[in-house]
LOMAR-7256 format. One record per residue (C-alpha): residue in one letter; x, z, y. Coordinates in nm, 4 decimals. Each point is the difference from the previous one (the first is absolute). Example, Ala and Ser with C-alpha at 12.3 -4.5 7.8 and 13.67 -1.06 7.14 Angstrom:
['a', [1.2300, 0.7800, -0.4500]]
['s', [0.1370, -0.0660, 0.3440]]
//
This chain:
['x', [-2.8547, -0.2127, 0.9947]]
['x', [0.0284, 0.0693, 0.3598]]
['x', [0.2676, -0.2085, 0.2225]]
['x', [0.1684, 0.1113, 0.2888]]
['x', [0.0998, -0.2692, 0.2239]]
['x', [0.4135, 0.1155, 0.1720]]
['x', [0.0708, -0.1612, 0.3867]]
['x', [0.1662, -0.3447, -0.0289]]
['x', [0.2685, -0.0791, 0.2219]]
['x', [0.0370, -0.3461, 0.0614]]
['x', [0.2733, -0.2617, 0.0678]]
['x', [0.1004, -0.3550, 0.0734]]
['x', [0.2687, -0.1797, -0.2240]]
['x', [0.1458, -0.2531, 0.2004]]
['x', [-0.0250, -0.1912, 0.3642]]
['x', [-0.3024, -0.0389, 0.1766]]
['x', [-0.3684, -0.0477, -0.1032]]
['x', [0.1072, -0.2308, -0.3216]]
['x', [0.1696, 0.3699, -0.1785]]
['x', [-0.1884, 0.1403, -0.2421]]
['x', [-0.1385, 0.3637, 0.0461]]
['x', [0.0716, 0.2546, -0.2702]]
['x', [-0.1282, 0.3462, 0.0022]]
['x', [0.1620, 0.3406, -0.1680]]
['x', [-0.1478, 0.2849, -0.1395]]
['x', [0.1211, 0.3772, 0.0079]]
['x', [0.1518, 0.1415, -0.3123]]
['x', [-0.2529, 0.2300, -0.1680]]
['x', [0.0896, 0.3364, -0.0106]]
['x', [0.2397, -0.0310, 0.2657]]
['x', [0.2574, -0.0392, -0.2757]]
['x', [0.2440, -0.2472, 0.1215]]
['x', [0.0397, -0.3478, -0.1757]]
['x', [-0.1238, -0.3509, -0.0142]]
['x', [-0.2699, -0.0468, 0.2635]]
['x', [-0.3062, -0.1983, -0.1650]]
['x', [-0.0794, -0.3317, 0.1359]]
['x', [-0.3422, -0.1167, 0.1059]]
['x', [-0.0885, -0.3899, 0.0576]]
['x', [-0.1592, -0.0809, 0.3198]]
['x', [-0.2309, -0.2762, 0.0885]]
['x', [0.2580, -0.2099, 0.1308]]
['x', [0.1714, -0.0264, -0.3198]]
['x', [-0.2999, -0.0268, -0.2097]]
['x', [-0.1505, -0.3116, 0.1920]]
['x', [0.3031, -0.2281, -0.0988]]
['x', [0.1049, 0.0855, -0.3352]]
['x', [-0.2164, -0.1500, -0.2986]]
['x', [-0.2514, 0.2016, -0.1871]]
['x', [0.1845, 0.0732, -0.2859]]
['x', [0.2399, 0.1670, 0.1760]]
['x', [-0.2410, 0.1620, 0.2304]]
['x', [-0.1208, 0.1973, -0.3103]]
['x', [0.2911, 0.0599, -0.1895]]
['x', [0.1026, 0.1618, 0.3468]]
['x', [-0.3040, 0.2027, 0.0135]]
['x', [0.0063, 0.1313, -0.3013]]
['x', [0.3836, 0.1133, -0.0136]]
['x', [-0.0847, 0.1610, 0.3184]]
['x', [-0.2618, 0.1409, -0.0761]]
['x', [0.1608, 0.1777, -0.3526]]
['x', [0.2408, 0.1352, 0.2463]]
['x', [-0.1825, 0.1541, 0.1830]]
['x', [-0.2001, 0.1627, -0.2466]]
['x', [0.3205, 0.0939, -0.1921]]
['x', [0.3103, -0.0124, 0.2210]]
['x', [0.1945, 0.2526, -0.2685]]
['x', [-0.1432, 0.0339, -0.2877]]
['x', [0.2595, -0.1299, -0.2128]]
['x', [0.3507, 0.1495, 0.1657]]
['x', [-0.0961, 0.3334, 0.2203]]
['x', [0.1169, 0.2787, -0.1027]]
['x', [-0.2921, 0.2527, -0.1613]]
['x', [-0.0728, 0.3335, -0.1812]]
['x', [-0.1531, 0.0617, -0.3146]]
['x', [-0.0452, 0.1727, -0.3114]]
['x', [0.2534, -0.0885, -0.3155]]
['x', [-0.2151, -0.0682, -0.2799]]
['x', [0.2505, -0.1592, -0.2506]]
['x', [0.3623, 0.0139, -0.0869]]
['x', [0.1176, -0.2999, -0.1810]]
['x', [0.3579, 0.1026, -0.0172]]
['x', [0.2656, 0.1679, 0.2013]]
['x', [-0.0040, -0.3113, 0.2613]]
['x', [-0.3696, -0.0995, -0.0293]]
['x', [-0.3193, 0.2059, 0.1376]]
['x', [-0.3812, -0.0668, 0.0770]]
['x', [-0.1485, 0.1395, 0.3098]]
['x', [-0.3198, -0.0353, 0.1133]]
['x', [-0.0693, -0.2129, 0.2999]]
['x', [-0.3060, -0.1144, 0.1463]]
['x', [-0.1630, 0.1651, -0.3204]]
['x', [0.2037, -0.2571, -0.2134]]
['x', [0.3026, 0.1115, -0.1869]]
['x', [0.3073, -0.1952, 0.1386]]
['x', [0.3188, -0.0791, -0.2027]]
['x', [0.3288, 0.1345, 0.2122]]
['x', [0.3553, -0.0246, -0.1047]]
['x', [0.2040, 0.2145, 0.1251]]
['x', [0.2617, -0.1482, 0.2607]]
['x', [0.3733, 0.0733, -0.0607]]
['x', [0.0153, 0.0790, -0.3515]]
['x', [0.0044, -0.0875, -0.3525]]
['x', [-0.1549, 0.2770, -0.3114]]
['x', [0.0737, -0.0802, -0.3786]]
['x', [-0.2232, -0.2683, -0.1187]]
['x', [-0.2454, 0.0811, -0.2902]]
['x', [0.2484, 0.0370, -0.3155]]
['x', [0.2937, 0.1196, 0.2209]]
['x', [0.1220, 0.2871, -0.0985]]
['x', [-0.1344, 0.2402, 0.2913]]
['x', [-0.2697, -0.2154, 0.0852]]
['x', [-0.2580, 0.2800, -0.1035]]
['x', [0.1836, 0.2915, 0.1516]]
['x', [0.0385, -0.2097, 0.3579]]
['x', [-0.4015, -0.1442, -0.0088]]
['x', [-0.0676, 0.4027, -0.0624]]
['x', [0.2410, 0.1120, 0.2718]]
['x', [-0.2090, -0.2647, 0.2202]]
['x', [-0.3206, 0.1614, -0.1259]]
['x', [0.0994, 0.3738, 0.0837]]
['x', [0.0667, -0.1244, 0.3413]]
['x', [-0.3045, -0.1879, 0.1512]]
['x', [-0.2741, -0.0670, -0.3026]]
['x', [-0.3404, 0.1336, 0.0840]]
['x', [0.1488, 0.0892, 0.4055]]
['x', [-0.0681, -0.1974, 0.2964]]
['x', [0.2821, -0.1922, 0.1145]]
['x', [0.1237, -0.2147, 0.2736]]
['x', [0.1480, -0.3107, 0.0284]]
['x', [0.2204, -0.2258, 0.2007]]
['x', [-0.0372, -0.3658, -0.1032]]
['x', [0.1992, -0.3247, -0.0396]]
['x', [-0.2364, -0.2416, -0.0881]]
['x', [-0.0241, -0.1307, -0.3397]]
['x', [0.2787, -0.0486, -0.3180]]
['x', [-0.0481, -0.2918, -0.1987]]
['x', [-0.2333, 0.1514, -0.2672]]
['x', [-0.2643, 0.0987, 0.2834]]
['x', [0.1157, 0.3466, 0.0432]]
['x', [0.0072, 0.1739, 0.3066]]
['x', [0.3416, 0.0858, 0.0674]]
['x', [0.0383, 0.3146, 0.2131]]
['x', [0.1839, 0.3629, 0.0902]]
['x', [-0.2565, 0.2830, -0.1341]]
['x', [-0.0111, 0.2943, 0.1639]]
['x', [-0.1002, 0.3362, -0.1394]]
['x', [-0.2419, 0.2066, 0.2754]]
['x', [0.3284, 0.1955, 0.0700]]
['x', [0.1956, -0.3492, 0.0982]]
['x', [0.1679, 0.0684, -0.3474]]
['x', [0.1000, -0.4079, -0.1163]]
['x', [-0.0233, -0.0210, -0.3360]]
['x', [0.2516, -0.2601, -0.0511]]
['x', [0.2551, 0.1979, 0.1671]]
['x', [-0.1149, 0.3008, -0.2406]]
['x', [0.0055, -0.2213, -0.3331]]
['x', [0.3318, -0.1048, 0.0939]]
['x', [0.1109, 0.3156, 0.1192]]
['x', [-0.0835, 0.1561, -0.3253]]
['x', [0.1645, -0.2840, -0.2166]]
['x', [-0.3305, -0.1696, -0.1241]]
['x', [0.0343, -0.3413, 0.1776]]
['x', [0.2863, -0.2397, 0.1114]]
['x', [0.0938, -0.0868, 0.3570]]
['x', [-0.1455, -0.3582, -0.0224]]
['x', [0.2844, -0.2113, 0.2165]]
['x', [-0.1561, -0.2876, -0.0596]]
['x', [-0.2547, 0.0734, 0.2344]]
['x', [0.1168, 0.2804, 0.1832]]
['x', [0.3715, -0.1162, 0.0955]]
['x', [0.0180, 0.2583, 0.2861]]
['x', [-0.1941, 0.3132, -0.0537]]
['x', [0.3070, 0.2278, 0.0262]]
['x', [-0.2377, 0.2871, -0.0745]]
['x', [-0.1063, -0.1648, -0.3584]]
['x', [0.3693, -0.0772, -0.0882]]
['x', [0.1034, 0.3688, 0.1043]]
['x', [-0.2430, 0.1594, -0.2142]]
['x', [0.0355, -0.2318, -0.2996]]
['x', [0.4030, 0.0911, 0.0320]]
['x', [-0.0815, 0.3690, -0.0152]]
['x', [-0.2388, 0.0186, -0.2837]]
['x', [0.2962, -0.2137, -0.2328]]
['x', [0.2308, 0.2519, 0.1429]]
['x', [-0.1655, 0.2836, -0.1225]]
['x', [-0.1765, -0.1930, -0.3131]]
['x', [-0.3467, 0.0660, 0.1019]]
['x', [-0.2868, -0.1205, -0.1961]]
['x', [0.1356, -0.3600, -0.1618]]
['x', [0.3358, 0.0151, 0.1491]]
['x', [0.0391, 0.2535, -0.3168]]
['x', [0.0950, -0.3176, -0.1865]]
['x', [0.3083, -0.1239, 0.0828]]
['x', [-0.0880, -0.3661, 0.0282]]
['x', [-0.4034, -0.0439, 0.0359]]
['x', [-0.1294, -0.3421, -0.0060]]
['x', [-0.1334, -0.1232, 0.3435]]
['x', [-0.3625, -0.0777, -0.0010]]
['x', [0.0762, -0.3812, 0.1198]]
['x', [0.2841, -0.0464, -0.2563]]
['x', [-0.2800, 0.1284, -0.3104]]
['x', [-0.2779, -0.2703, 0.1637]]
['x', [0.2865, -0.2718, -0.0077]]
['x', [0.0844, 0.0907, -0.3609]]
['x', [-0.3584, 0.0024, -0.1172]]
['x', [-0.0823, -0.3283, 0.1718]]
['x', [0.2912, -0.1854, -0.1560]]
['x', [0.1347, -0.0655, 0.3268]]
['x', [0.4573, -0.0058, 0.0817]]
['x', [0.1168, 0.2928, 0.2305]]
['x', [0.2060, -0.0869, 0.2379]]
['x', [0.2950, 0.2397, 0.1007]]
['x', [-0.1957, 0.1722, 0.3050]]
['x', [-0.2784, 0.0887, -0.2790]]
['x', [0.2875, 0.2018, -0.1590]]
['x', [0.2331, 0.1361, 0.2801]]
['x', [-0.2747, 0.0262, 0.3499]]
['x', [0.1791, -0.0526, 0.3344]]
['x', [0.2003, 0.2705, 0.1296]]
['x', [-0.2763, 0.1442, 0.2914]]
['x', [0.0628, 0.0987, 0.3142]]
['x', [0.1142, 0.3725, -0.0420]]
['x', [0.2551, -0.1425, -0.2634]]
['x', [0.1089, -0.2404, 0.2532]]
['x', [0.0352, 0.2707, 0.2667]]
['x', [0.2585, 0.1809, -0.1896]]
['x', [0.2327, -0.2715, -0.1102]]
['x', [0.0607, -0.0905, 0.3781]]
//
């Protein structure tokens, strides 16, 4: 593997001779962010060995891998574990992504296999892109995907009544909550049933666990609020 050292600009932390001299590296890829930082000698002739290498080494796995586990990246789907839930290839490793915004029937929902095939029809086997979020708590990439056309997939399951808006953890997407409100208005996919079960009120249920009242009745969102001003 072949290294290629970036300029270092350098600076003094504090008065005199006695502050300690840091250095900065540029951003790779020009993409804006974090800058990476380097320790110089200065630094590395007080502190104690142990730290010394512990330093080194972080430092060192950032610069080899500044991104690799939030930038945003294409790839091919390869897997569709349910309406919510793909695999895409990246870095010639399939990677789990959940899809940010929204909420499919779980397995044993009614509509659960209709929405993992509407999911399916829409990006398995194509290349994809996505914007990430980091991670959920399972270890899935959470992220917008994008079709090649900029078609977003959530907005498109939603749209055509095979996913919930999830407030939970999308409180404010005003575009989510609009399109969620016209697929129940015109009883798209499984707004055809006049009272489905939301996807976190069935996992509750299964795992034995009380509801609580916004479970049952979500918070009014924002377009809601708009109107009753």
């Amino acid at each position: 593997m072949l290294l290629r050292l970036a300029p270092v600009k350098q600076f003094r932390q504090g008065d005199g001779a006695g502050g300690r001299l840091h250095s900065t590296l540029p951003s790779h890829n020009n993409r804006p962010g974090r800058p990476e930082s380097v320790v110089c000698p200065v630094f590395l002739r007080t502190a104690k060995p142990d730290m010394v290498t512990r330093l080194l080494l972080t430092c060192f796995v950032l610069f080899l891998f500044p991104y690799s586990s939030f930038a945003d990246f294409s790839g091919l789907v390869v897997s569709v574990l349910d309406g919510d839930t793909i695999e895409v290839l990246h870095s010639n490793r399939p990677e789990r992504i959940r899809l940010n915004g929204i909420d499919c029937p779980e397995k044993g929902q009614a509509y659960s296999t209709r929405a993992k095939q509407a999911a399916s029809d829409l990006v398995l086997g194509g290349e994809v892109t996505l914007q990430t979020y980091g991670k959920d708590k399972y270890g899935r990439t959470l992220a917008e995907v994008l079709l090649l056309d900029g078609t977003n997939v959530s907005h498109t399951l939603v749209e055509h009544g095979w996913c919930w808006w999830y407030r939970k953890y999308a409180p404010g997407d005003t575009e989510l909550e609009r399109l969620e409100k016209e697929a129940r208005d015109a009883k798209k996919g499984l707004w055809v049933d006049p009272a489905p079960t939301p996807p976190w009120v069935y996992r509750k249920a299964r795992r034995g666990q009380s509801l609580d009242l916004s479970d049952l009745m979500p918070s009014t969102g924002v377009l809601e609020k708009g109107k009753n001003k």
